[in-house]
C-alpha positions in Angstrom: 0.1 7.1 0.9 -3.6 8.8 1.8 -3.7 12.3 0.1 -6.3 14.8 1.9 -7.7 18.4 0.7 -7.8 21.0 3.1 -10.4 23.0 2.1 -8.7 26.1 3.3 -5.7 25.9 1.7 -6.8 24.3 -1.6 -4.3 22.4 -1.4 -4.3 18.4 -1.7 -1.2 17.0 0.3 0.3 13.6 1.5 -1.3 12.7 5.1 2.1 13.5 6.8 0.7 16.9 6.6 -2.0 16.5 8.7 -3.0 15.2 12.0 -5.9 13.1 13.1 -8.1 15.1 15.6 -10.7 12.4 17.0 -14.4 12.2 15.3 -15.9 15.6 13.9 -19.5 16.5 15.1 -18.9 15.5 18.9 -21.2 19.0 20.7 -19.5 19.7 24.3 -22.0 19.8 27.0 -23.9 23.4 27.4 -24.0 23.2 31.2 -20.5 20.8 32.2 -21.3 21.5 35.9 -25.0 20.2 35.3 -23.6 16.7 33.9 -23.7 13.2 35.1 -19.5 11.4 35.3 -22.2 9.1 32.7 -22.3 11.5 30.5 -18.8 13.1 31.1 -17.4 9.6 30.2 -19.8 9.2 27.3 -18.4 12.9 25.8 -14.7 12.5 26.6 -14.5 8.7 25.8 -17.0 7.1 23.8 -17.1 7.4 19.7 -18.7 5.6 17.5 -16.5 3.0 15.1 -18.5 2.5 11.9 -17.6 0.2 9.2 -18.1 2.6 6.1 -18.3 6.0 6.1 -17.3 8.3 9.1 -17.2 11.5 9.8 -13.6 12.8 10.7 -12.0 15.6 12.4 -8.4 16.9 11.3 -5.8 19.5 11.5 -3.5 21.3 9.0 -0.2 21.2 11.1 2.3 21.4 8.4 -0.1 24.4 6.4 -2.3 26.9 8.0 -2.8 25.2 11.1 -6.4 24.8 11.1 -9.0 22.0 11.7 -11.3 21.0 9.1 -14.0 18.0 8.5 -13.9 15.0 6.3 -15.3 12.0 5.0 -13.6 9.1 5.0 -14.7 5.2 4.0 -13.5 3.4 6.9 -13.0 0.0 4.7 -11.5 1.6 1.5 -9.4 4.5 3.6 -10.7 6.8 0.8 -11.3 10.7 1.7 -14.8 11.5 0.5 -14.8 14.8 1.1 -12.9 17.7 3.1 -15.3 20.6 4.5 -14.6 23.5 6.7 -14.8 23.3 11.2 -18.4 24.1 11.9 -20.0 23.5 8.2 -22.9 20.7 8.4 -22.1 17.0 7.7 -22.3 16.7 3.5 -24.3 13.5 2.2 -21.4 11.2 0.7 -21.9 9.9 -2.4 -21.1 5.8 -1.5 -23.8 5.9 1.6 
């Protein structure tokens, strides 16, 4: 069983508590009328799939309900880190 932090709550709890919200960082486009289908499919479709450490988005459903950032080793499934919507990206330790 994965345990994750949320970094709101303090609180470190089994996965079931959580839900998986797609990769963290992804910037919608200033101007959507202004963009390319290219570039709508690259924002709505495309992520990136690394082997190692990636950079997660996630949700507290079963808590305070809100989303929240983490770092998780893609070949260990080890969390990293947990960090609040909207901080910067940390520097993990193992990259």
């Amino acid at each position: 069983m994965l345990l994750i932090h949320c970094p709101y709550c303090a609180e470190t709890l089994p996965e079931m508590e959580f839900a998986y919200a797609g990769e963290a960082h992804i910037v919608r486009p200033e101007t959507p009328s202004e963009v390319s289908d290219a570039e709508w499919e690259k924002f709505l479709f495309i992520r990136s799939n690394p082997k190692g450490v990636h950079a997660e988005r996630w949700r507290h459903i079963h808590g305070c309900g809100r989303f929240f950032n983490a770092l998780r080793d893609t070949v260990s499934d080890q969390f990293l880190t947990t960090y609040p919507a909207g901080a910067a990206r940390p520097e993990a330790a193992s990259e």
